[in-house]
C-alpha positions as YAML, in Angstrom:
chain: A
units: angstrom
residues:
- id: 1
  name: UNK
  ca: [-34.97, -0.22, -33.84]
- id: 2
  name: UNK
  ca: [-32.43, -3.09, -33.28]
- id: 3
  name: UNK
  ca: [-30.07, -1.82, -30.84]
- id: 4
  name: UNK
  ca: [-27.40, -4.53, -31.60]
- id: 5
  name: UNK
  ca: [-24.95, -4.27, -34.34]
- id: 6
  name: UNK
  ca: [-21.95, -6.53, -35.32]
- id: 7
  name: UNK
  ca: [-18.34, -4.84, -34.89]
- id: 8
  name: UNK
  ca: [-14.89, -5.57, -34.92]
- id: 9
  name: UNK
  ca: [-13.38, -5.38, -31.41]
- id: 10
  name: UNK
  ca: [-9.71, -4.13, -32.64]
- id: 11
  name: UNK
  ca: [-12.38, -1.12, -34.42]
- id: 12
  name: UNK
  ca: [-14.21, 0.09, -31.08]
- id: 13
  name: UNK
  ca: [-11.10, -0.50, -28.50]
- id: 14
  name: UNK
  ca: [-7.73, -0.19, -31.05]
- id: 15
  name: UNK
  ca: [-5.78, -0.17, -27.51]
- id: 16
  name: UNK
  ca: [-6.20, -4.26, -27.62]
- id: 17
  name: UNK
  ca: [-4.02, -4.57, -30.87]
- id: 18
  name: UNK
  ca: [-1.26, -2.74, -29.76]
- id: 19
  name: UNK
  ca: [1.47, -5.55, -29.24]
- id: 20
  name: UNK
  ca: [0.28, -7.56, -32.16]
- id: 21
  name: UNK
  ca: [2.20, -7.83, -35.46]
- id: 22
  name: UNK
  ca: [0.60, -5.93, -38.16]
- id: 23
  name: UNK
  ca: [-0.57, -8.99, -40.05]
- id: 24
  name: UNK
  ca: [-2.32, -10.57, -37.43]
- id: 25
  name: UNK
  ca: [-3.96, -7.36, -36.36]
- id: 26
  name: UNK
  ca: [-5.15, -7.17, -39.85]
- id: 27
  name: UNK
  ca: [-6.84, -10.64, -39.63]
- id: 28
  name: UNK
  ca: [-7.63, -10.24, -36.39]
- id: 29
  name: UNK
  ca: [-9.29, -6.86, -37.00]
- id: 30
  name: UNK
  ca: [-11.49, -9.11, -39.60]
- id: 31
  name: UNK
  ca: [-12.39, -11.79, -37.89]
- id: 32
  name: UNK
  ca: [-12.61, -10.83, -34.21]
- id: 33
  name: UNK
  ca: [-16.35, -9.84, -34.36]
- id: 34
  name: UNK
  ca: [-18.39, -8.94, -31.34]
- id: 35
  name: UNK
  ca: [-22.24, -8.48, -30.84]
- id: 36
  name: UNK
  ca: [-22.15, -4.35, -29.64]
- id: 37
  name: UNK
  ca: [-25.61, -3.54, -27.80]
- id: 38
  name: UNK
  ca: [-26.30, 0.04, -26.77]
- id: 39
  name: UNK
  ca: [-28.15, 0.73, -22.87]
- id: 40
  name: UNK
  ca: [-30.10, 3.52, -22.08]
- id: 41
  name: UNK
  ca: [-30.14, 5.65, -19.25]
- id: 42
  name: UNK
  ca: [-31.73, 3.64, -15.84]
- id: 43
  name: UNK
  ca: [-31.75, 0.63, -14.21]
- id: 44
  name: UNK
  ca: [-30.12, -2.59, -16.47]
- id: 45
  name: UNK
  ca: [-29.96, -6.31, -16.31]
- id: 46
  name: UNK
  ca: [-26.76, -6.85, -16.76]
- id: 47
  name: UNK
  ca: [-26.44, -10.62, -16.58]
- id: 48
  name: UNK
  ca: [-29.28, -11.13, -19.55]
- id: 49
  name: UNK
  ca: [-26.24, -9.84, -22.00]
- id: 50
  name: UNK
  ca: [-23.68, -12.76, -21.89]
- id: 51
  name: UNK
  ca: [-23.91, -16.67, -21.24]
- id: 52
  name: UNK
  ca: [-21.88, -18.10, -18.59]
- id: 53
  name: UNK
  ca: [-19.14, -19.50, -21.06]
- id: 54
  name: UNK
  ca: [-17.81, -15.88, -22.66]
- id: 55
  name: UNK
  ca: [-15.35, -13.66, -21.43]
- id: 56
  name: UNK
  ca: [-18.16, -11.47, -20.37]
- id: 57
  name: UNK
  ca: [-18.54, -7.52, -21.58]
- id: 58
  name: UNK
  ca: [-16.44, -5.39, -22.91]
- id: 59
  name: UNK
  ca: [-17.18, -1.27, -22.10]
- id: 60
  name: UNK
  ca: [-16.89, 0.24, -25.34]
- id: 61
  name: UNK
  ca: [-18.13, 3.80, -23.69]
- id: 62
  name: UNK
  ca: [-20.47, 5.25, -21.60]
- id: 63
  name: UNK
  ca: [-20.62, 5.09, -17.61]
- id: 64
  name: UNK
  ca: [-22.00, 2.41, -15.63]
- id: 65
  name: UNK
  ca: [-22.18, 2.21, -12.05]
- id: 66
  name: UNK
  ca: [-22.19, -1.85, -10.23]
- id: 67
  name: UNK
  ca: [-24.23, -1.43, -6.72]
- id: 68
  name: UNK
  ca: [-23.61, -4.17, -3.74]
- id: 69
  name: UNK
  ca: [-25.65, -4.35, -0.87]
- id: 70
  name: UNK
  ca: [-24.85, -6.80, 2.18]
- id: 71
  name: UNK
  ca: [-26.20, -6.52, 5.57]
- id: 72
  name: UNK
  ca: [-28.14, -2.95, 5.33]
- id: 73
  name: UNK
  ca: [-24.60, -1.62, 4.07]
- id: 74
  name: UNK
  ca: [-24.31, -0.02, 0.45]
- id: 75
  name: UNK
  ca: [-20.75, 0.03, -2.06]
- id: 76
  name: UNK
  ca: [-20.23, 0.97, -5.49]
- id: 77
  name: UNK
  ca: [-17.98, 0.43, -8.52]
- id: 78
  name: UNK
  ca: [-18.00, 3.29, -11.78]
- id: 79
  name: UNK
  ca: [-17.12, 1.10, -14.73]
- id: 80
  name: UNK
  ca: [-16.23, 2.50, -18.03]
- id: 81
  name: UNK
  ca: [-14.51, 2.50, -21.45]
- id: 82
  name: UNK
  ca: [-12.12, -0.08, -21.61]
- id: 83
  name: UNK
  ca: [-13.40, -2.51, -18.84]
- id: 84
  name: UNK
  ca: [-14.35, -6.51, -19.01]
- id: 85
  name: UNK
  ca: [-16.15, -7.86, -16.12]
- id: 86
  name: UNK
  ca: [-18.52, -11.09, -16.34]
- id: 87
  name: UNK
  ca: [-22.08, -10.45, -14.70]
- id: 88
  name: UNK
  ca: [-22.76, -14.15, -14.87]
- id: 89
  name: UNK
  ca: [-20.14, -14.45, -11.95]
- id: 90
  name: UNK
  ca: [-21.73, -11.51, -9.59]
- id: 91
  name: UNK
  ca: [-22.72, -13.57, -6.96]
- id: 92
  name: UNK
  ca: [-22.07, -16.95, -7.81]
- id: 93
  name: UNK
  ca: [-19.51, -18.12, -5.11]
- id: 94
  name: UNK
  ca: [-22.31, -15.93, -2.13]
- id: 95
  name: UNK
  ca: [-25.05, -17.83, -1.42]
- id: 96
  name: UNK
  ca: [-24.70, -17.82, 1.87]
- id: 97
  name: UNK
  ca: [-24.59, -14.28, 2.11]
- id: 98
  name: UNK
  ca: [-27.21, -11.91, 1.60]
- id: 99
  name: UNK
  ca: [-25.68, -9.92, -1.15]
- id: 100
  name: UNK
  ca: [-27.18, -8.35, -4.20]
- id: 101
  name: UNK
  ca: [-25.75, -6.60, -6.92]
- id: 102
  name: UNK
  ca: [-27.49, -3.91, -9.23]
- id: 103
  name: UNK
  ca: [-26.83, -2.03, -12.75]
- id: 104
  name: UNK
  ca: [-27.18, 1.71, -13.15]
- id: 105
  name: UNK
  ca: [-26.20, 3.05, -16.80]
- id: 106
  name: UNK
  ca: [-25.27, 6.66, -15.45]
- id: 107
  name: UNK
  ca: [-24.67, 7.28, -19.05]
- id: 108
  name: UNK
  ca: [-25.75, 6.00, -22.26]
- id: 109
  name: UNK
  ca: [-23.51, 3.12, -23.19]
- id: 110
  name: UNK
  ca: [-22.04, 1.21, -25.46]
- id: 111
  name: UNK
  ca: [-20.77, -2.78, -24.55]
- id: 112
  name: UNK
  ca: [-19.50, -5.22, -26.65]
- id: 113
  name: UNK
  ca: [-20.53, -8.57, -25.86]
- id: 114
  name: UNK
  ca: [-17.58, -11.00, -25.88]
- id: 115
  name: UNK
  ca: [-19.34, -14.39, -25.77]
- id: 116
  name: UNK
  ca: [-18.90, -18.50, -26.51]
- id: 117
  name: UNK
  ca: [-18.61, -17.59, -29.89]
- id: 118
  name: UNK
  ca: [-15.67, -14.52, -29.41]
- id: 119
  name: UNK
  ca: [-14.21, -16.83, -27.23]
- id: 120
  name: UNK
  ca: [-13.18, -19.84, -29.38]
- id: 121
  name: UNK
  ca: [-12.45, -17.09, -32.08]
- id: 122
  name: UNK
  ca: [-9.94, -15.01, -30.30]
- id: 123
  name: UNK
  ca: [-7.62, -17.79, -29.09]
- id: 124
  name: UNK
  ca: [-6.23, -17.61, -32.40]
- id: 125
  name: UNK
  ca: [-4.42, -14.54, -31.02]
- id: 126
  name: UNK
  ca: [-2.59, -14.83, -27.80]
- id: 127
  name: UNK
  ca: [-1.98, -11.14, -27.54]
- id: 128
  name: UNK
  ca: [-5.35, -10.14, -28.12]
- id: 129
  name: UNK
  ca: [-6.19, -12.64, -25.03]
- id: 130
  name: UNK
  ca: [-3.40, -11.25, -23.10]
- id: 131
  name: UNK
  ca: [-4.79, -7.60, -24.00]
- id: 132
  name: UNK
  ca: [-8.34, -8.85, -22.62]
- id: 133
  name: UNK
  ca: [-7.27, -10.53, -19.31]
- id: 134
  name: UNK
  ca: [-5.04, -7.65, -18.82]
- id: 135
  name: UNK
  ca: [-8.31, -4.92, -18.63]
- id: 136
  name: UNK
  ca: [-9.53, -7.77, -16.42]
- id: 137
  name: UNK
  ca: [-6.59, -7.47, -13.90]
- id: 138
  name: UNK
  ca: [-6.36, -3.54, -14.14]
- id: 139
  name: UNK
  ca: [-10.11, -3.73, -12.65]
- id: 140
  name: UNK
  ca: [-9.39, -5.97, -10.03]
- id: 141
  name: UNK
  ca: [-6.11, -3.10, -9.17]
- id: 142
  name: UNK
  ca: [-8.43, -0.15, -8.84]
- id: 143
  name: UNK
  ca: [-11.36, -2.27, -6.67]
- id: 144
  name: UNK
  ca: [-8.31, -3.15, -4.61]
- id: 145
  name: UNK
  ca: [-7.11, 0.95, -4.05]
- id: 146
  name: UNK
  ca: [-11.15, 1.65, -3.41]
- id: 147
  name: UNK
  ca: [-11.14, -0.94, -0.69]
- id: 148
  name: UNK
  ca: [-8.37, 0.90, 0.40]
- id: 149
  name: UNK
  ca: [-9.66, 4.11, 0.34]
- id: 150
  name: UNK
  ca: [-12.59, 3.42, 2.32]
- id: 151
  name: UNK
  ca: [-10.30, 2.86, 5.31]
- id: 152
  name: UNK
  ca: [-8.94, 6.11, 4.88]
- id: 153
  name: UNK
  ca: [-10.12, 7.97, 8.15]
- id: 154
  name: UNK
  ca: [-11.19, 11.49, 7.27]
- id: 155
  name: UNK
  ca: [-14.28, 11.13, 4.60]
- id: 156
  name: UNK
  ca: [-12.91, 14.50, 3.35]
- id: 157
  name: UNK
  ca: [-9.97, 12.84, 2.52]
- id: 158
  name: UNK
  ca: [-11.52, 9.87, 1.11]
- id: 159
  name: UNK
  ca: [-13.58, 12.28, -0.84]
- id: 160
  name: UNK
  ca: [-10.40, 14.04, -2.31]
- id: 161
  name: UNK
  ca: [-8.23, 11.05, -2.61]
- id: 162
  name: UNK
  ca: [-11.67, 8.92, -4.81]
- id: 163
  name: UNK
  ca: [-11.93, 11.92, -7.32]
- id: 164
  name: UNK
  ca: [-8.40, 12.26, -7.85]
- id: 165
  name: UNK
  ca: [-8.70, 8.55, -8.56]
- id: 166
  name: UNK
  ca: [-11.26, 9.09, -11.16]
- id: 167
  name: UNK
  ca: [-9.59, 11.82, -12.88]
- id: 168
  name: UNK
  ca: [-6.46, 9.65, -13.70]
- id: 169
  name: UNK
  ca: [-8.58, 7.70, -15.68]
- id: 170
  name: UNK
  ca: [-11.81, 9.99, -17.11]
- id: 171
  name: UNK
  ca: [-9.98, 13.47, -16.22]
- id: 172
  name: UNK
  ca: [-9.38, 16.37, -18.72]
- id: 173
  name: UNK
  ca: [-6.39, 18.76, -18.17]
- id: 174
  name: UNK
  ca: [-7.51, 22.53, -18.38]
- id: 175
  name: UNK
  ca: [-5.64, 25.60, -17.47]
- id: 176
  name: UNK
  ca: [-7.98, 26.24, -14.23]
- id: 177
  name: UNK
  ca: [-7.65, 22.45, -13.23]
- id: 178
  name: UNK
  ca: [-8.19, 18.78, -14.09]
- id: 179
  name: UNK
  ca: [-12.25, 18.52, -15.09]
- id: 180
  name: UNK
  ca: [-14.01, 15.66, -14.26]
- id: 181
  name: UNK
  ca: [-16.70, 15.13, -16.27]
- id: 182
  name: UNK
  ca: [-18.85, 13.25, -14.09]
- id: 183
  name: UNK
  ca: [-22.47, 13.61, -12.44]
- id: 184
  name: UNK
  ca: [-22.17, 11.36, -9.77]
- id: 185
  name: UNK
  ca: [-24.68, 12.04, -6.99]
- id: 186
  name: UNK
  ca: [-23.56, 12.76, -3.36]
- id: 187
  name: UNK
  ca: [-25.10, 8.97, -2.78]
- id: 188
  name: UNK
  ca: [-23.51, 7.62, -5.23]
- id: 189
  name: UNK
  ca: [-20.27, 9.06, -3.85]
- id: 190
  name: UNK
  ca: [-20.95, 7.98, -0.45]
- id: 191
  name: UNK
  ca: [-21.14, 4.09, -1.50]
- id: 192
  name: UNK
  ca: [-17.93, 4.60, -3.42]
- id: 193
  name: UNK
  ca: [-15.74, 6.12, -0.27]
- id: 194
  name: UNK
  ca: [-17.69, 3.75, 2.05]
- id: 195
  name: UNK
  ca: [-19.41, 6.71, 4.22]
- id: 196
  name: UNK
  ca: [-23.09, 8.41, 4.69]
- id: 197
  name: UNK
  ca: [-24.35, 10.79, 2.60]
- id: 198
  name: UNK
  ca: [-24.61, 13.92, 5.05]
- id: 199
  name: UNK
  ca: [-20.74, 12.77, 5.51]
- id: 200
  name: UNK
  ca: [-20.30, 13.21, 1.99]
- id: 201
  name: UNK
  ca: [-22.04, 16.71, 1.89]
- id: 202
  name: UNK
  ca: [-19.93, 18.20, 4.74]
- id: 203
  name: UNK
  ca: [-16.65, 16.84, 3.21]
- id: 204
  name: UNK
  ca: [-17.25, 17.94, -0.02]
- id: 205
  name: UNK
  ca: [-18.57, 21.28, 1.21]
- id: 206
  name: UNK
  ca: [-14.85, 21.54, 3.14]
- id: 207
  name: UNK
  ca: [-13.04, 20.40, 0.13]
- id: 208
  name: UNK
  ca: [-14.81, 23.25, -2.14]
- id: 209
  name: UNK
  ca: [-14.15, 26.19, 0.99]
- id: 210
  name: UNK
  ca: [-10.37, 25.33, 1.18]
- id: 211
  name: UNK
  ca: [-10.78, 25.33, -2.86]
- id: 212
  name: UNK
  ca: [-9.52, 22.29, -3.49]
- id: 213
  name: UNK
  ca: [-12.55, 20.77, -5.47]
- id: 214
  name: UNK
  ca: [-15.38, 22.81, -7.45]
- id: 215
  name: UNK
  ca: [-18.73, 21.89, -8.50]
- id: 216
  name: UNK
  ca: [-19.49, 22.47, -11.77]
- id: 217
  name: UNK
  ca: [-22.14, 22.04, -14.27]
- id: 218
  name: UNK
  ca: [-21.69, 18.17, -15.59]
- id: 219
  name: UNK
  ca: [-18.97, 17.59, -13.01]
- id: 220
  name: UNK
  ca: [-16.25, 18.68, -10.91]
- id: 221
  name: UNK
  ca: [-13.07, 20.26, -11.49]
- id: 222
  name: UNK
  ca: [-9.97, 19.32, -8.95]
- id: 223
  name: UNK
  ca: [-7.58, 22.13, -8.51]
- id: 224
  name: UNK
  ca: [-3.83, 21.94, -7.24]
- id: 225
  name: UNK
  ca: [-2.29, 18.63, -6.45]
- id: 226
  name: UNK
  ca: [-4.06, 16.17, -4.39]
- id: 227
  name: UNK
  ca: [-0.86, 14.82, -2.52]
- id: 228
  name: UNK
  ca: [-0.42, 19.17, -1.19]
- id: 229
  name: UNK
  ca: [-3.65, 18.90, -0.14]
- id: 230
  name: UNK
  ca: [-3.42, 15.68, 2.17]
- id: 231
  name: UNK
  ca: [-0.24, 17.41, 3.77]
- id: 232
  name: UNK
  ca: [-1.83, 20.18, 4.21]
- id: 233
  name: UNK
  ca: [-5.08, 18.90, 5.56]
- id: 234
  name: UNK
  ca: [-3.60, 16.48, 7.85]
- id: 235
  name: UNK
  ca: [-1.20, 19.48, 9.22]
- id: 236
  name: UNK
  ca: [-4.35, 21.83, 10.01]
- id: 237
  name: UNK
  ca: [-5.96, 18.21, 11.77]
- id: 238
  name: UNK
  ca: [-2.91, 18.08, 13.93]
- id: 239
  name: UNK
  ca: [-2.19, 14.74, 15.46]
- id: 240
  name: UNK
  ca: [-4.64, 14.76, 18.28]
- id: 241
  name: UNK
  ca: [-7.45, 16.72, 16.95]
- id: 242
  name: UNK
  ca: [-11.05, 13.80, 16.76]
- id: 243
  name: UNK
  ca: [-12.11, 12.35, 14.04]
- id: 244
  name: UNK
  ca: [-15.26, 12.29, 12.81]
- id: 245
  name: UNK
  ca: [-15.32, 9.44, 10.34]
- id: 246
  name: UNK
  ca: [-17.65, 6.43, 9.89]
- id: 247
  name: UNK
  ca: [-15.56, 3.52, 11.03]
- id: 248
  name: UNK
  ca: [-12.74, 5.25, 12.74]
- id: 249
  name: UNK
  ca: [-9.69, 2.88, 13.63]
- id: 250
  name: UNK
  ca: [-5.86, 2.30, 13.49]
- id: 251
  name: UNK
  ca: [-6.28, 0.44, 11.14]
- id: 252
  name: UNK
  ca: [-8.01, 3.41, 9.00]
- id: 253
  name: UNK
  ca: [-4.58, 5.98, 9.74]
- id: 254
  name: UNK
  ca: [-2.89, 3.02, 8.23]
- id: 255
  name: UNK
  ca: [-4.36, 2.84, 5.35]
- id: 256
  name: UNK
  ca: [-4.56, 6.35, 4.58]
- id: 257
  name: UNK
  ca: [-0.54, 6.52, 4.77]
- id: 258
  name: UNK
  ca: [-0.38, 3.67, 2.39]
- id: 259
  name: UNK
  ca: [-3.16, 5.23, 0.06]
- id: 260
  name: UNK
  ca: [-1.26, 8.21, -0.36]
- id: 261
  name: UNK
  ca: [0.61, 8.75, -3.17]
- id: 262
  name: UNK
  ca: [4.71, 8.64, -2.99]
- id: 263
  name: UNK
  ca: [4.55, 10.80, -6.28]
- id: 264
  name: UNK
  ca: [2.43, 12.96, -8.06]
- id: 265
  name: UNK
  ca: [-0.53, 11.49, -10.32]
- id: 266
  name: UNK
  ca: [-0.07, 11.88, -13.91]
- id: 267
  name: UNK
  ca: [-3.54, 14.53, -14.14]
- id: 268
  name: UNK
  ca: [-1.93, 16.59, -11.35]
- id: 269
  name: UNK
  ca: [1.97, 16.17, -12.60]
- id: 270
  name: UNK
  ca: [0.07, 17.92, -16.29]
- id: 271
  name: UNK
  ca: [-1.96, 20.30, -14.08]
- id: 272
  name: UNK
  ca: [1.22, 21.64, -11.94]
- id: 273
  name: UNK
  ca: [3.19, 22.39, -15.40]
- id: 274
  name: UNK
  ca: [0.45, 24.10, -16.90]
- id: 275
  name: UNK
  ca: [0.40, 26.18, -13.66]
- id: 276
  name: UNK
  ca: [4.17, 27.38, -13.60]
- id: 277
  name: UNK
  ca: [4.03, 27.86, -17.54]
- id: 278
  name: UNK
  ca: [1.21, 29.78, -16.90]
...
């Protein structure tokens, strides 16, 4: 069965046409045709998909997870609907570093491949372009508040404050909570908050005894806000109780003031007025 199909980009991802006038959304909507391939479940080779001369690939939906290893140490990136990155450009400026980069498809997927050809075609709108790079730059804002949260000192914290993170973008808003529909492994977690997996088990296994996070059956579900919970965790820590983090440092306590949120998130803000209607 051919698992490629031709679609219109404006019909899988109608977010990219917003600021555009209606008649060049219409012609744009006709013309802006992109190659969509579907990935199973397992290991992928991501930069097979898309020449060195496109904008790259375009999530359409689905779950993929980007692995980097360097020096014996392990991170990770979840990717899904609604992000452009360019596996052509992995590891092209590193060749003096050991680094490798791997695909996971966590969940079947859907990408549309934006290549030479989408390119030259989509100039025609500046909007659209601007819509594209903009998904680009909104990728390279959430790698920058992981980096940050792998400084973070506690790795229950790092736990809380990485799912809380996910849920503003993949979370559903239920009247016991914000689910997470998510099966990520306790490795997997662990490369994402920059910590070892029996790390990860013991935070999470804190988190779900002080009922802050629950394991459930495809996922997790977050309860309460995440921002009560830091207070609250760092005021039962006290300031000189030991850490027992990874990489502790200054540096770390730092960090973990600046990842905090000065407001609530949007998934806990829905959460908390569901609560007092309730």
């Amino acid at each position: 069965m051919d698992r490629r199909q031709i679609v219109s980009i404006l019909d899988v991802d109608s977010e990219l046409g917003e600021a555009m006038e209606p008649k060049s959304r219409a012609l744009a909507q006709r013309h802006a045709l992109a190659r969509l391939e579907r990935l199973d479940r397992g290991r992928w080779r991501a930069d097979d998909a898309v020449g060195r001369h496109g904008l790259g690939l375009l999530v359409v939906d689905g779950l993929l997870l980007r692995e980097v290893s360097l020096a014996g140490r392990h991170t990770a990136e979840l990717l899904g609907p609604g992000d452009l990155f360019r596996p052509s450009d992995e590891d092209a400026e590193l060749d003096a570093v050991p680094v490798r980069t791997g695909w996971l498809v966590c969940e079947p997927a859907r990408v549309a491949i934006l290549d030479q050809r989408f390119t030259a075609i989509v100039g025609r709108w500046p909007e659209l372009v601007d819509a594209l790079f903009t998904r680009a730059a909104r990728r390279s804002r959430r790698l920058g508040v992981q980096l940050a949260i792998t400084r973070v000192t506690r790795v229950d914290e790092r736990l809380l404050i990485v799912l809380w993170h996910l849920a503003e973008r993949w979370g559903r808003v239920r009247a016991d909570g914000v689910h997470l529909p998510l099966s990520v492994t306790h490795d997997t977690l662990a490369r994402l908050v920059g910590a070892r997996r029996p790390s990860v088990t013991t935070g999470l296994g804190r988190l779900a005894r002080l009922g802050m996070v629950e394991r459930v059956r495809g996922g997790w579900v977050l309860h309460g806000d995440p921002q009560d919970h830091l207070a609250r965790m760092e005021a039962e820590r006290g300031p000189d109780a030991d850490e027992e983090d990874d990489h502790p440092s200054d540096a770390g306590d730092a960090a973990a003031r600046a990842t905090r949120p000065t407001r609530r998130s949007s998934a806990a803000r829905t959460a908390h007025a569901r609560a007092s209607a309730a």
